[in-house]
PyMOL Python script that loads the backbone (N, CA, C, O; Angstrom):
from pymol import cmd

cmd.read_pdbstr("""\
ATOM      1  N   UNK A   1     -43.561 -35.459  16.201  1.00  0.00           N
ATOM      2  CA  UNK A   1     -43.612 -34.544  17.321  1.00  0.00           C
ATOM      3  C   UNK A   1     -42.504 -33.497  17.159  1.00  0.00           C
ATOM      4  O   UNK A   1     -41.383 -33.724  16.704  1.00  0.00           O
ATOM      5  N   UNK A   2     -42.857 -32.604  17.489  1.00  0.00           N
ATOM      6  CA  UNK A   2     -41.657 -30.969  17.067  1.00  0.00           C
ATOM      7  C   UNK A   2     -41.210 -31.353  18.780  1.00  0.00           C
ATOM      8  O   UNK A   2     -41.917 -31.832  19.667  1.00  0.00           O
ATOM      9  N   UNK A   3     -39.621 -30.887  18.812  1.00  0.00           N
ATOM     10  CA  UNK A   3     -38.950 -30.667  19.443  1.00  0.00           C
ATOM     11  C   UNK A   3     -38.276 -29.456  19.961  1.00  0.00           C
ATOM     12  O   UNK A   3     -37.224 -29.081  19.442  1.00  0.00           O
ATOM     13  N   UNK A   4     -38.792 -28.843  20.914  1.00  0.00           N
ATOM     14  CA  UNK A   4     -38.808 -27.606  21.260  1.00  0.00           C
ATOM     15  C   UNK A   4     -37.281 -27.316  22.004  1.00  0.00           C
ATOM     16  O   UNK A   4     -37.061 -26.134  22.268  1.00  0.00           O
ATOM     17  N   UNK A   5     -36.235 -28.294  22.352  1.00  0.00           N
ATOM     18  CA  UNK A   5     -35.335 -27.879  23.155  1.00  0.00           C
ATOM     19  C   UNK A   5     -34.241 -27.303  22.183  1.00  0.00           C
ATOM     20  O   UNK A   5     -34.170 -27.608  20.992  1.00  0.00           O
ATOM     21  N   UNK A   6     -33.511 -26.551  22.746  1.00  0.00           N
ATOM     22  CA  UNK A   6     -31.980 -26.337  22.159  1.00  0.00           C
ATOM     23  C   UNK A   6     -31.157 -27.313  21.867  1.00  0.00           C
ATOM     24  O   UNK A   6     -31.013 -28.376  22.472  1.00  0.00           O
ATOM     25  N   UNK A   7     -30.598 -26.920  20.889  1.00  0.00           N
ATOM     26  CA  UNK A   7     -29.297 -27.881  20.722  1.00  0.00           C
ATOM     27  C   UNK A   7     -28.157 -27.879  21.555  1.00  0.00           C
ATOM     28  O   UNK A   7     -27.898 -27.126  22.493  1.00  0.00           O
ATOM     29  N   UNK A   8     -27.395 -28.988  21.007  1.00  0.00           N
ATOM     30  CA  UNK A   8     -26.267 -28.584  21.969  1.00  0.00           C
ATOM     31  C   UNK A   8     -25.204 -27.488  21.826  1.00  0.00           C
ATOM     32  O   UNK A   8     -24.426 -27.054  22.675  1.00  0.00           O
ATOM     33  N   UNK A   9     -25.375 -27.132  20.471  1.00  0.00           N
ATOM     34  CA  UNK A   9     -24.384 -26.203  19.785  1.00  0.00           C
ATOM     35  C   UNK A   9     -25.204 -24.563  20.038  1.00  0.00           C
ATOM     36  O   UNK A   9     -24.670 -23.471  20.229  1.00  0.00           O
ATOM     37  N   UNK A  10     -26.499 -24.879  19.959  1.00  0.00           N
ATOM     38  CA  UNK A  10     -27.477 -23.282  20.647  1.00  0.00           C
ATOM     39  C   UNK A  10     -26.911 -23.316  22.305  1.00  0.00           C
ATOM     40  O   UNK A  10     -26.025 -22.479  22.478  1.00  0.00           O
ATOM     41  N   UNK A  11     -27.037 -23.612  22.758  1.00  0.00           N
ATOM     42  CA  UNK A  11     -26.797 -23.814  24.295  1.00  0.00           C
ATOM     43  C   UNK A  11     -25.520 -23.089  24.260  1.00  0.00           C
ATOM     44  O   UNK A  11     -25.338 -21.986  24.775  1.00  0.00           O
ATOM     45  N   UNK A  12     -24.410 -23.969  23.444  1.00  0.00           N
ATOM     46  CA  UNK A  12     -22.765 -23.795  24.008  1.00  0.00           C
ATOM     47  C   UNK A  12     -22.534 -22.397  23.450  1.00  0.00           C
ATOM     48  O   UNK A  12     -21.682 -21.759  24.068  1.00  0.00           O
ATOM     49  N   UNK A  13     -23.016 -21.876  22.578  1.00  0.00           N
ATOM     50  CA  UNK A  13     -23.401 -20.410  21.671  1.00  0.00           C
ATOM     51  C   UNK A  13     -23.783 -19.734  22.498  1.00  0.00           C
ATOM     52  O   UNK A  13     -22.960 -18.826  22.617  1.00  0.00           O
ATOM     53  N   UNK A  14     -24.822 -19.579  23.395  1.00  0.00           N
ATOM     54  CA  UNK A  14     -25.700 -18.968  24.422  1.00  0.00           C
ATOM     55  C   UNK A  14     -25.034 -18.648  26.008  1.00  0.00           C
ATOM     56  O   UNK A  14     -25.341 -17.758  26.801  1.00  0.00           O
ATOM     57  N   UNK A  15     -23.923 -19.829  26.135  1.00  0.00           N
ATOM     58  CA  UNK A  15     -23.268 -20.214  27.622  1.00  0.00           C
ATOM     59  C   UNK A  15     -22.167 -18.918  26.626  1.00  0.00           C
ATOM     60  O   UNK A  15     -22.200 -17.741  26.987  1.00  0.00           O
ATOM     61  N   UNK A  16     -21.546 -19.218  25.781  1.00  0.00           N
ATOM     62  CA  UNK A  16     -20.230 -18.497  25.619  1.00  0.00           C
ATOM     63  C   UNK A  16     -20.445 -16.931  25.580  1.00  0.00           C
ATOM     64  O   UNK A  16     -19.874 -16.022  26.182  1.00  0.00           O
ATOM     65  N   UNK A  17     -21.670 -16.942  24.479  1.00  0.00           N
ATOM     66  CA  UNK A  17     -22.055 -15.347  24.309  1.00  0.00           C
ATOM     67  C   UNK A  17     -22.059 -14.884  25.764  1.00  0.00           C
ATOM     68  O   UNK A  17     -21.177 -14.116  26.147  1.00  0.00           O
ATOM     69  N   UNK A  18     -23.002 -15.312  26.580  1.00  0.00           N
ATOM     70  CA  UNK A  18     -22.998 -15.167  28.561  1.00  0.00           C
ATOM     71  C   UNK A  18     -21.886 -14.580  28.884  1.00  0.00           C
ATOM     72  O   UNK A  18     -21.861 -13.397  29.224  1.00  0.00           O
ATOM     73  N   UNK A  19     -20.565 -15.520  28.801  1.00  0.00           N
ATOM     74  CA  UNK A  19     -19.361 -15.600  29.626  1.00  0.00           C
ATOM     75  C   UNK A  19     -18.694 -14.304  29.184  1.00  0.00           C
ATOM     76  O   UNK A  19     -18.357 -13.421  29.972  1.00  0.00           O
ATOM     77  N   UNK A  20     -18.472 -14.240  27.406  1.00  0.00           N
ATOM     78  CA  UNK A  20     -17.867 -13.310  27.211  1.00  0.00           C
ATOM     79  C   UNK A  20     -18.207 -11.513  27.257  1.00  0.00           C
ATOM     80  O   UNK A  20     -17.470 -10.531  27.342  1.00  0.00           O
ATOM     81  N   UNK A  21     -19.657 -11.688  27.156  1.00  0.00           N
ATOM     82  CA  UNK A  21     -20.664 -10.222  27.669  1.00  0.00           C
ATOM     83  C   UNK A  21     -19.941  -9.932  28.881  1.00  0.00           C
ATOM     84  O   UNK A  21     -19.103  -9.049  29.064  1.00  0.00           O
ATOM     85  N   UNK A  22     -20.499 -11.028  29.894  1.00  0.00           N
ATOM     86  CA  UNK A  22     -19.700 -10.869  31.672  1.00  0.00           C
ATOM     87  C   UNK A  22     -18.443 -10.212  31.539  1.00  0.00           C
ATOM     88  O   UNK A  22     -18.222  -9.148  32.119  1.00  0.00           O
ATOM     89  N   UNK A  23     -17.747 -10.680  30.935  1.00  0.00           N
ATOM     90  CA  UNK A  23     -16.191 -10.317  31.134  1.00  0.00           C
ATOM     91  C   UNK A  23     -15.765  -9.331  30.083  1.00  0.00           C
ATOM     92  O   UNK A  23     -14.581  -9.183  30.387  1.00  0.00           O
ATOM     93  N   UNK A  24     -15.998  -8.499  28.950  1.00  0.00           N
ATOM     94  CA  UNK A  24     -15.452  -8.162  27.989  1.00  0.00           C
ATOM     95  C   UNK A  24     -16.269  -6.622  28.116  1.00  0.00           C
ATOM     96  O   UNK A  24     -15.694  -5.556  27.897  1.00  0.00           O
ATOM     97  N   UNK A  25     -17.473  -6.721  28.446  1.00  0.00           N
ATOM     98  CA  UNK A  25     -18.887  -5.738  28.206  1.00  0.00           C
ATOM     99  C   UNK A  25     -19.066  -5.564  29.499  1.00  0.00           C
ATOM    100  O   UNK A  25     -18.461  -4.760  30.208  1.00  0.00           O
ATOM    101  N   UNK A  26     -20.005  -6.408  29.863  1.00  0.00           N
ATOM    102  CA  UNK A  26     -20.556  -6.083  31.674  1.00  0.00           C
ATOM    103  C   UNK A  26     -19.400  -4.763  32.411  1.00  0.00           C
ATOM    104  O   UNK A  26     -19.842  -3.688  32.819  1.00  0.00           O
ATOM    105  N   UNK A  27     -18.399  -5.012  32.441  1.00  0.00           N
ATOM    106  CA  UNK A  27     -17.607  -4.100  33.387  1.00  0.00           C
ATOM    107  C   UNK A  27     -17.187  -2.581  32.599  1.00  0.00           C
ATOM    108  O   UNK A  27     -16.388  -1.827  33.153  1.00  0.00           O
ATOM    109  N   UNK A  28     -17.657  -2.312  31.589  1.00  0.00           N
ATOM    110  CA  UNK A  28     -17.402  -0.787  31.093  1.00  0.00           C
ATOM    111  C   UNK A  28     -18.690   0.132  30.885  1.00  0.00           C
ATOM    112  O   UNK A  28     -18.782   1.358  30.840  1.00  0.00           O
ATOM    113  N   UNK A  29     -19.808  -1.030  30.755  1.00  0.00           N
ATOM    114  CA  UNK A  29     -21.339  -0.479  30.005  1.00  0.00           C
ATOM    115  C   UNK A  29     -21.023   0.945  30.839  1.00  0.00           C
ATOM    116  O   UNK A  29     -20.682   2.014  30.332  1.00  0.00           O
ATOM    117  N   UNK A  30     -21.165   0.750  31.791  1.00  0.00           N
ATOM    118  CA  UNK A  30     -21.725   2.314  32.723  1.00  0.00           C
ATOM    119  C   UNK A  30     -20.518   3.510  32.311  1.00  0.00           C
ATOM    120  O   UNK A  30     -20.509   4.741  32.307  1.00  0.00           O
ATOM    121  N   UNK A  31     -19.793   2.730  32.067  1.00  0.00           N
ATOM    122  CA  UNK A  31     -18.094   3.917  32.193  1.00  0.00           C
ATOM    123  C   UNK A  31     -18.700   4.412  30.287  1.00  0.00           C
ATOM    124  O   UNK A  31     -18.965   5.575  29.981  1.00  0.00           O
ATOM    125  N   UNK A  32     -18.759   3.641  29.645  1.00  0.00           N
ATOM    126  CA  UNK A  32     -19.067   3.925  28.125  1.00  0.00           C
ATOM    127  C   UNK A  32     -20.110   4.625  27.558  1.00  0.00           C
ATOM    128  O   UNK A  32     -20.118   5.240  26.492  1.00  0.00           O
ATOM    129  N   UNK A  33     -21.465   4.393  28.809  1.00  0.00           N
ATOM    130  CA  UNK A  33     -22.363   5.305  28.858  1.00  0.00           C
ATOM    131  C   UNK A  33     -21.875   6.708  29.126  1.00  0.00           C
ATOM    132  O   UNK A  33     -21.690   7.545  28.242  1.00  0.00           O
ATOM    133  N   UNK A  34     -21.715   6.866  30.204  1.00  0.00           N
ATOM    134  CA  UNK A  34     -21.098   8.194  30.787  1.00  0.00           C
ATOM    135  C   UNK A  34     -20.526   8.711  29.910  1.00  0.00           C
ATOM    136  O   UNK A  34     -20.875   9.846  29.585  1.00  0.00           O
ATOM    137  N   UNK A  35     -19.288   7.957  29.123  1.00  0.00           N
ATOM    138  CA  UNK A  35     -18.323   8.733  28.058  1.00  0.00           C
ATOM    139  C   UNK A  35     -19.217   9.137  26.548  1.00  0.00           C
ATOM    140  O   UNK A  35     -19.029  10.174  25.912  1.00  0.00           O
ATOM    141  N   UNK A  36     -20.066   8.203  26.230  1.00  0.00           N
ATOM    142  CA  UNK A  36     -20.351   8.365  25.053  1.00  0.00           C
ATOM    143  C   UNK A  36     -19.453   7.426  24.181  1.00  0.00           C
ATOM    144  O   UNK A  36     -18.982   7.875  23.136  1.00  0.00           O
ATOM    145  N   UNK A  37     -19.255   6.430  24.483  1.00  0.00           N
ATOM    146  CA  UNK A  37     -17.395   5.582  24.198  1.00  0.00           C
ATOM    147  C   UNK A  37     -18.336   4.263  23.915  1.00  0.00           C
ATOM    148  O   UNK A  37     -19.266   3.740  24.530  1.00  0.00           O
ATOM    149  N   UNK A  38     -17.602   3.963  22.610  1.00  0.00           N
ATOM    150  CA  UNK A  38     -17.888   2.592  21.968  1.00  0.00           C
ATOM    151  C   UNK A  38     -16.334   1.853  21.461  1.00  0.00           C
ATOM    152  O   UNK A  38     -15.597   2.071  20.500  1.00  0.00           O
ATOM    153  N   UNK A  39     -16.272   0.969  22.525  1.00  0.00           N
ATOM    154  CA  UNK A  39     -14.760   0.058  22.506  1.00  0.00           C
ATOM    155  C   UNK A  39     -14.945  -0.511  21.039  1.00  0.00           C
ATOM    156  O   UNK A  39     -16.050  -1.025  20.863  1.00  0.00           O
ATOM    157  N   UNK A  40     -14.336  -0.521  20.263  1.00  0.00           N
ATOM    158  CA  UNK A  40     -14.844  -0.967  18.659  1.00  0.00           C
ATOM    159  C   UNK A  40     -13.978  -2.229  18.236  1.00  0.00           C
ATOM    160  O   UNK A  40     -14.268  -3.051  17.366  1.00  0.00           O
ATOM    161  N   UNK A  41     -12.980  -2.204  18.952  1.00  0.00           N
ATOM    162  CA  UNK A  41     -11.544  -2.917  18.729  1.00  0.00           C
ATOM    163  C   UNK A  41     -12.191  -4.330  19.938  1.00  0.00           C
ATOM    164  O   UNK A  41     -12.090  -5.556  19.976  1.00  0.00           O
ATOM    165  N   UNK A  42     -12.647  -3.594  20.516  1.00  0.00           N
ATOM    166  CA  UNK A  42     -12.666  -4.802  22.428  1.00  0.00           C
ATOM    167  C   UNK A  42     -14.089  -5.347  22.085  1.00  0.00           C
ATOM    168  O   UNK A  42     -14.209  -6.521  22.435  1.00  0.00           O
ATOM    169  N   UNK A  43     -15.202  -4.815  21.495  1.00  0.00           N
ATOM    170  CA  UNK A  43     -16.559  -5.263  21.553  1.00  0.00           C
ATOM    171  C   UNK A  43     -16.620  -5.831  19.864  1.00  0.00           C
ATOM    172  O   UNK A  43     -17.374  -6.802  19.794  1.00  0.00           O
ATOM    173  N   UNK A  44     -16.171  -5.553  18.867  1.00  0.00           N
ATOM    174  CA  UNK A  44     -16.418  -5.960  17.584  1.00  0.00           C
ATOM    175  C   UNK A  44     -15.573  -6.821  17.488  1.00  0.00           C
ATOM    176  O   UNK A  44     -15.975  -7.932  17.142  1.00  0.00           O
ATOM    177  N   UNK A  45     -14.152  -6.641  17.745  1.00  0.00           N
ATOM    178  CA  UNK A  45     -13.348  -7.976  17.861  1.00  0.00           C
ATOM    179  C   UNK A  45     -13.519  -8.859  18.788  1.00  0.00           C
ATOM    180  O   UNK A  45     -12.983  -9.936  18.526  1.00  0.00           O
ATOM    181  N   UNK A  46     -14.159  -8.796  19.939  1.00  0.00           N
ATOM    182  CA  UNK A  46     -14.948 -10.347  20.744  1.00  0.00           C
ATOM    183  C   UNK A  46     -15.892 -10.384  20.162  1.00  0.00           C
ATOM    184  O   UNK A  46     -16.075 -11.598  20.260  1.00  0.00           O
ATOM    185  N   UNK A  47     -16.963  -9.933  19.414  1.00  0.00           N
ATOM    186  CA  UNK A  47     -17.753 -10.670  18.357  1.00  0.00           C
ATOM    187  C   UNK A  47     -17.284 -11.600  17.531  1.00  0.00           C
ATOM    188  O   UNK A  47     -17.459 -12.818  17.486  1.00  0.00           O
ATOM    189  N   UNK A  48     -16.299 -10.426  16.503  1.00  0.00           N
ATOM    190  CA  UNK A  48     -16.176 -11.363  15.311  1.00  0.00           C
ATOM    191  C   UNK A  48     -15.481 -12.896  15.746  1.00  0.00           C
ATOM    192  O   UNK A  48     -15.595 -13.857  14.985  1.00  0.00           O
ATOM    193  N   UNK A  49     -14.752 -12.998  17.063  1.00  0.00           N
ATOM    194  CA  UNK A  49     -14.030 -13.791  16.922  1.00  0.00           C
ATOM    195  C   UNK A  49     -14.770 -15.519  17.606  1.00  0.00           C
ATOM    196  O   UNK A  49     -14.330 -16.668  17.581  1.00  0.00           O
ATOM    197  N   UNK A  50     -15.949 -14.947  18.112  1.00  0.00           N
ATOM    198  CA  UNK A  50     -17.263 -15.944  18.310  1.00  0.00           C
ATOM    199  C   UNK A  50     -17.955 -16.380  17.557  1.00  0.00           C
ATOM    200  O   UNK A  50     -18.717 -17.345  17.615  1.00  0.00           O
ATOM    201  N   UNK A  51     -17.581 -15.240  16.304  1.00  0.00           N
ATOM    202  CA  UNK A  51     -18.726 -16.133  14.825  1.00  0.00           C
ATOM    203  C   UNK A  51     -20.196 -14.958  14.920  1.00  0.00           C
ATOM    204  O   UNK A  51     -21.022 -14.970  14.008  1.00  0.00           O
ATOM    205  N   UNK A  52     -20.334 -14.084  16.025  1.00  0.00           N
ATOM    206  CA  UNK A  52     -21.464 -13.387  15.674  1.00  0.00           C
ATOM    207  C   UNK A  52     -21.750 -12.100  14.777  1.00  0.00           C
ATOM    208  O   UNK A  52     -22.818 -11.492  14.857  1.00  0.00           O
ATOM    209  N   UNK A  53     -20.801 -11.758  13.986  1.00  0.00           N
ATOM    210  CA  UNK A  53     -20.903 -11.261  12.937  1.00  0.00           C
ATOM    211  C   UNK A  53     -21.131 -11.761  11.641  1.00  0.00           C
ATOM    212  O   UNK A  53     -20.317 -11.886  10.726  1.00  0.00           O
ATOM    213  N   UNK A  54     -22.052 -11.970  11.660  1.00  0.00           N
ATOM    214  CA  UNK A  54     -23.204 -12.730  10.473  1.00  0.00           C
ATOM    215  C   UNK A  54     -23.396 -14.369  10.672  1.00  0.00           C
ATOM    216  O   UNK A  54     -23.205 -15.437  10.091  1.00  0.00           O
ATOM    217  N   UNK A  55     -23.891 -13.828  11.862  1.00  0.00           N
ATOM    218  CA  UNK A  55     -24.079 -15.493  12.594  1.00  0.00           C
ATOM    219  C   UNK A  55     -25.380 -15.859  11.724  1.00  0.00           C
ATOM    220  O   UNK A  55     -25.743 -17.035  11.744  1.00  0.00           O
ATOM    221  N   UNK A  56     -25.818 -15.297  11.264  1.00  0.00           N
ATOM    222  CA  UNK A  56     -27.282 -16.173  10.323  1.00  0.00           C
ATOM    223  C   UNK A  56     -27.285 -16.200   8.958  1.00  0.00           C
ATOM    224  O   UNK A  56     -28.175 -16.772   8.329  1.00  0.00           O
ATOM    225  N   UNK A  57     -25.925 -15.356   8.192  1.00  0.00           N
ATOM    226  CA  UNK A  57     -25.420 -15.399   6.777  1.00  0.00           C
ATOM    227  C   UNK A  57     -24.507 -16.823   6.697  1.00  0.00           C
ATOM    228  O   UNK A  57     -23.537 -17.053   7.419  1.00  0.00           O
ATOM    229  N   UNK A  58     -25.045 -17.732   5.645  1.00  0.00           N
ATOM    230  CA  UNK A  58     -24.524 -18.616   5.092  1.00  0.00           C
ATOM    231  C   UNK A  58     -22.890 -18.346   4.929  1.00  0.00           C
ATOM    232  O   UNK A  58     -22.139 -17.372   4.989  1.00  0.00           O
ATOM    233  N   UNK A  59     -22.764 -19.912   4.664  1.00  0.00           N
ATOM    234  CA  UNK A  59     -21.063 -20.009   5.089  1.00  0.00           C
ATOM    235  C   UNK A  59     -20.614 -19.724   3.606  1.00  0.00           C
ATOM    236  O   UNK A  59     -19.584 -19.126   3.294  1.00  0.00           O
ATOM    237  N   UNK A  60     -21.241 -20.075   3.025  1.00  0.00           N
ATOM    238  CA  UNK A  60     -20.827 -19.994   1.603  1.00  0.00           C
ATOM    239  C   UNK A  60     -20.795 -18.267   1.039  1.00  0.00           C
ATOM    240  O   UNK A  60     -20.322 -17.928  -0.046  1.00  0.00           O
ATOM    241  N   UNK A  61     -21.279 -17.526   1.834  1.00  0.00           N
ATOM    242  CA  UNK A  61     -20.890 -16.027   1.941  1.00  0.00           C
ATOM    243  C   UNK A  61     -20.355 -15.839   3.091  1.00  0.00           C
ATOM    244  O   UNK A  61     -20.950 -14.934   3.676  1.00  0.00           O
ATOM    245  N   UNK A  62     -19.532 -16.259   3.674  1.00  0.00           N
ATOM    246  CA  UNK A  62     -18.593 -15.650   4.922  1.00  0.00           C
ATOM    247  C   UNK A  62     -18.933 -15.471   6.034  1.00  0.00           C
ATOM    248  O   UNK A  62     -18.196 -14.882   6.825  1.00  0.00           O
ATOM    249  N   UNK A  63     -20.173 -15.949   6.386  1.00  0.00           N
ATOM    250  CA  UNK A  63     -21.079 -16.243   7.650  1.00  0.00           C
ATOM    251  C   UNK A  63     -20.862 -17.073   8.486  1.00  0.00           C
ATOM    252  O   UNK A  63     -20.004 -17.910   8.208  1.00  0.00           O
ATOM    253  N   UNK A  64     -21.389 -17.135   9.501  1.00  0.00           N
ATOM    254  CA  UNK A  64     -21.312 -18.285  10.562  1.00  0.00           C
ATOM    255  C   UNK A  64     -22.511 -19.951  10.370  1.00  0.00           C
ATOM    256  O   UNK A  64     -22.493 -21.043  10.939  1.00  0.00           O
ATOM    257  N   UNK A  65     -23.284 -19.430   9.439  1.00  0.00           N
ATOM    258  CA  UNK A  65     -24.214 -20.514   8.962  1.00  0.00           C
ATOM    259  C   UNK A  65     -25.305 -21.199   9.902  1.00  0.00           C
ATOM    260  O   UNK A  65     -25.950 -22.222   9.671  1.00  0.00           O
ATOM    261  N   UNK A  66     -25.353 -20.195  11.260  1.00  0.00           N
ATOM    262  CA  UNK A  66     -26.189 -20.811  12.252  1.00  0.00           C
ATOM    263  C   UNK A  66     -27.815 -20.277  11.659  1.00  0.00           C
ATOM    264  O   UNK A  66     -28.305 -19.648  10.720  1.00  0.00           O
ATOM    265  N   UNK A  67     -28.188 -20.932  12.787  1.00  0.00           N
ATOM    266  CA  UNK A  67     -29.953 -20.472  12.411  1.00  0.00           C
ATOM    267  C   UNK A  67     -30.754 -19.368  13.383  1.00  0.00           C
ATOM    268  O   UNK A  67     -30.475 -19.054  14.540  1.00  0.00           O
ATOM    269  N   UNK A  68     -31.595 -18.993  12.724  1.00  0.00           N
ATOM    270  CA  UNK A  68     -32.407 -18.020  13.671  1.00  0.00           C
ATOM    271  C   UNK A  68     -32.126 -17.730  15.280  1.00  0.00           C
ATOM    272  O   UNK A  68     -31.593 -16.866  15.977  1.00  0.00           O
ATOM    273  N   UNK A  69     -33.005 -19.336  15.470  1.00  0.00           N
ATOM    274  CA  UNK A  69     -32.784 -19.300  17.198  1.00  0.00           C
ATOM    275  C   UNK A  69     -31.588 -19.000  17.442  1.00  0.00           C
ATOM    276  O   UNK A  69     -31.434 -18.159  18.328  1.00  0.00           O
ATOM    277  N   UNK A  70     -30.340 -19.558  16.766  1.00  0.00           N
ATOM    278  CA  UNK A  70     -29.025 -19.099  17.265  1.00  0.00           C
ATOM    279  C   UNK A  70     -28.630 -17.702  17.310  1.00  0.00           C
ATOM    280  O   UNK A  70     -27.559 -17.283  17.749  1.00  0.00           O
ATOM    281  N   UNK A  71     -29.646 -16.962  16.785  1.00  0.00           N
ATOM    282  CA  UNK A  71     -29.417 -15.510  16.284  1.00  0.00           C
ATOM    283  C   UNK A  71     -30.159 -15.305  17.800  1.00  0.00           C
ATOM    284  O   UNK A  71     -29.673 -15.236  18.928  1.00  0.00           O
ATOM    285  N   UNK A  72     -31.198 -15.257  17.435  1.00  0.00           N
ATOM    286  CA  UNK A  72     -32.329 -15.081  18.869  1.00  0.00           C
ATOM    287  C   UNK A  72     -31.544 -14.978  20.209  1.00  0.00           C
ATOM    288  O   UNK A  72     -31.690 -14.057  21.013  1.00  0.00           O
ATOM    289  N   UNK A  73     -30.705 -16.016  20.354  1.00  0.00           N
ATOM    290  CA  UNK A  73     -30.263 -16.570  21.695  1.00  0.00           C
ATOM    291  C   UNK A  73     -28.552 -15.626  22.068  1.00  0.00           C
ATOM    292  O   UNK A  73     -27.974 -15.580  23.154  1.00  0.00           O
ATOM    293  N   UNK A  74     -28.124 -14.994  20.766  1.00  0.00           N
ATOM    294  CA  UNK A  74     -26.939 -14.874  21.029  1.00  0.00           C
ATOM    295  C   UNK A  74     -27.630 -13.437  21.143  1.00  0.00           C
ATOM    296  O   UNK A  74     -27.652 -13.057  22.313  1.00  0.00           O
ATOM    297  N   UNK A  75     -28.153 -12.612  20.310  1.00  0.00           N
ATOM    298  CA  UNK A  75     -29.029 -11.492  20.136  1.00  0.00           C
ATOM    299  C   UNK A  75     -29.377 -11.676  22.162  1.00  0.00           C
ATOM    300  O   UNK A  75     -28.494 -11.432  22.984  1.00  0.00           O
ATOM    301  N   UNK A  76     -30.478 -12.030  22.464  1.00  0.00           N
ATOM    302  CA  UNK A  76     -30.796 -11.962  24.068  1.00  0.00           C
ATOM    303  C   UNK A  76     -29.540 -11.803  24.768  1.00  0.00           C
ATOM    304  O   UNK A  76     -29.514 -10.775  25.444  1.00  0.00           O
ATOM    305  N   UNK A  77     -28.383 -12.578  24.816  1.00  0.00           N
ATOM    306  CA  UNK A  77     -27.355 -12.373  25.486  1.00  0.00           C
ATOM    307  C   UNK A  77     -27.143 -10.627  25.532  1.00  0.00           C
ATOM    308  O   UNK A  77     -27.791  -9.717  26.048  1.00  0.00           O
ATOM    309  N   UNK A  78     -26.086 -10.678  24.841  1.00  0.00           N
ATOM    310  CA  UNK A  78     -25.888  -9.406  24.117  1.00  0.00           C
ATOM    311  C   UNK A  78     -26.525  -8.176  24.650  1.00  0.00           C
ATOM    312  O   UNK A  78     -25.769  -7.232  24.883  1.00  0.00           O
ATOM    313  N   UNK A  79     -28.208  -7.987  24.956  1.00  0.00           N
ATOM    314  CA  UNK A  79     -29.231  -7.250  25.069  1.00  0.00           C
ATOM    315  C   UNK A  79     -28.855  -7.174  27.124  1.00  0.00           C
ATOM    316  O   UNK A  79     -28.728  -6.212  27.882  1.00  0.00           O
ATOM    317  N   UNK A  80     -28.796  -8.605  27.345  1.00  0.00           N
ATOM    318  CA  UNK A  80     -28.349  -8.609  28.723  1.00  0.00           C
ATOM    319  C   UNK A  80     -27.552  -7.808  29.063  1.00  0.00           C
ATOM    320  O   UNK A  80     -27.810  -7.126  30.055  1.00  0.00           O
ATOM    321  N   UNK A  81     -26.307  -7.621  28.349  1.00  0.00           N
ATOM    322  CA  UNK A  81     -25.353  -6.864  28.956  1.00  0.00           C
ATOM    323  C   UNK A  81     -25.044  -5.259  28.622  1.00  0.00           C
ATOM    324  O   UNK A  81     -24.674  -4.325  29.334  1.00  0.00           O
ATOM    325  N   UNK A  82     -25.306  -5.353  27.486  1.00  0.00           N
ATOM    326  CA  UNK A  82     -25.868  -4.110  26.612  1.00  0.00           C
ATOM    327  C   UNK A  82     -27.014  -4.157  25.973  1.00  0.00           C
ATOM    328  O   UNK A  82     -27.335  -5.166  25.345  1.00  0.00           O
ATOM    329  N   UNK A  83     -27.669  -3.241  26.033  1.00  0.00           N
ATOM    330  CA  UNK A  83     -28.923  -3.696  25.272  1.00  0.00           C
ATOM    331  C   UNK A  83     -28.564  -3.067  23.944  1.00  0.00           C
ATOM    332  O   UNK A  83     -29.225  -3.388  22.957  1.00  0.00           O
ATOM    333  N   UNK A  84     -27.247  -1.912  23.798  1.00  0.00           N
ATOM    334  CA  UNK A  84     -27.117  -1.241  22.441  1.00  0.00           C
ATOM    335  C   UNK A  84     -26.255  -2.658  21.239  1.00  0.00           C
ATOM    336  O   UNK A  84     -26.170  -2.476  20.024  1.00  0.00           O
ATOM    337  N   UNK A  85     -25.936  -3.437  21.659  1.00  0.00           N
ATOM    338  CA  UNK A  85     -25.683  -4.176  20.914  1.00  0.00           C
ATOM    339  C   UNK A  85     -26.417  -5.372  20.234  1.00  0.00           C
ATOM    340  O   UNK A  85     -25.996  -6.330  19.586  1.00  0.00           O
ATOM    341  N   UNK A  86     -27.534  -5.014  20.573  1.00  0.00           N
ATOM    342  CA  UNK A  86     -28.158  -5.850  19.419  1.00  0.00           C
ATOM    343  C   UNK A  86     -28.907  -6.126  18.736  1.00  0.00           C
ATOM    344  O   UNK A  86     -29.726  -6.984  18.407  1.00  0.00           O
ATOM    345  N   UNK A  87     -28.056  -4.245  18.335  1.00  0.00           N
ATOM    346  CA  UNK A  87     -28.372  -3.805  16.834  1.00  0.00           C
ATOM    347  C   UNK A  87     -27.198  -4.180  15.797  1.00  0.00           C
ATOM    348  O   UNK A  87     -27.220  -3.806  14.625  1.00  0.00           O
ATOM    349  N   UNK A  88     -26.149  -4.978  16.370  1.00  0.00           N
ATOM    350  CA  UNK A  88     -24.877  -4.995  15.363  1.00  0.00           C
ATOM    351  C   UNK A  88     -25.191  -6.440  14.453  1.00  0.00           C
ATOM    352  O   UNK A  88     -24.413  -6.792  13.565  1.00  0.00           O
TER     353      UNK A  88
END
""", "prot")
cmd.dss("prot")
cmd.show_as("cartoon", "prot")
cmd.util.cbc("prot")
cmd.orient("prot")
């Protein structure tokens, strides 16, 4: 039988991506729109430091080594709060 639920490690990936969008992203989108302003230092460095900069490239190349859905799920977050990010 295939098992359709998340893991526990997709979930805690999905809860964190959430928390840190809320707090890092959520409160400038509109001010960054208006400006034309991409925080590069505040939005690429709370990525990288979650693992979602090459969250689906193998570890053995410098990746985070997760899988698709984990891409999928952190990707949806992301889209929540910005939708321009997730194209990075």
């Amino acid at each position: 039988m295939i098992d359709f639920e998340f893991t526990d490690e997709q979930r805690l990936l999905e809860q964190s991506v959430r928390e840190w969008g809320s707090r890092e992203v959520a409160p400038y989108v509109r001010e960054n729109d208006r400006t034309h302003h991409f925080a590069r230092d505040r939005i690429l460095g709370g990525m990288a430091r979650l693992g979602l900069l090459g969250i689906s490239v193998p570890q053995e190349y410098g990746g985070a080594g997760m899988d698709y859905i984990s891409l999928g799920l952190a990707s949806e977050e992301l889209e929540y709060v910005d939708t321009s990010l997730r194209v990075i």
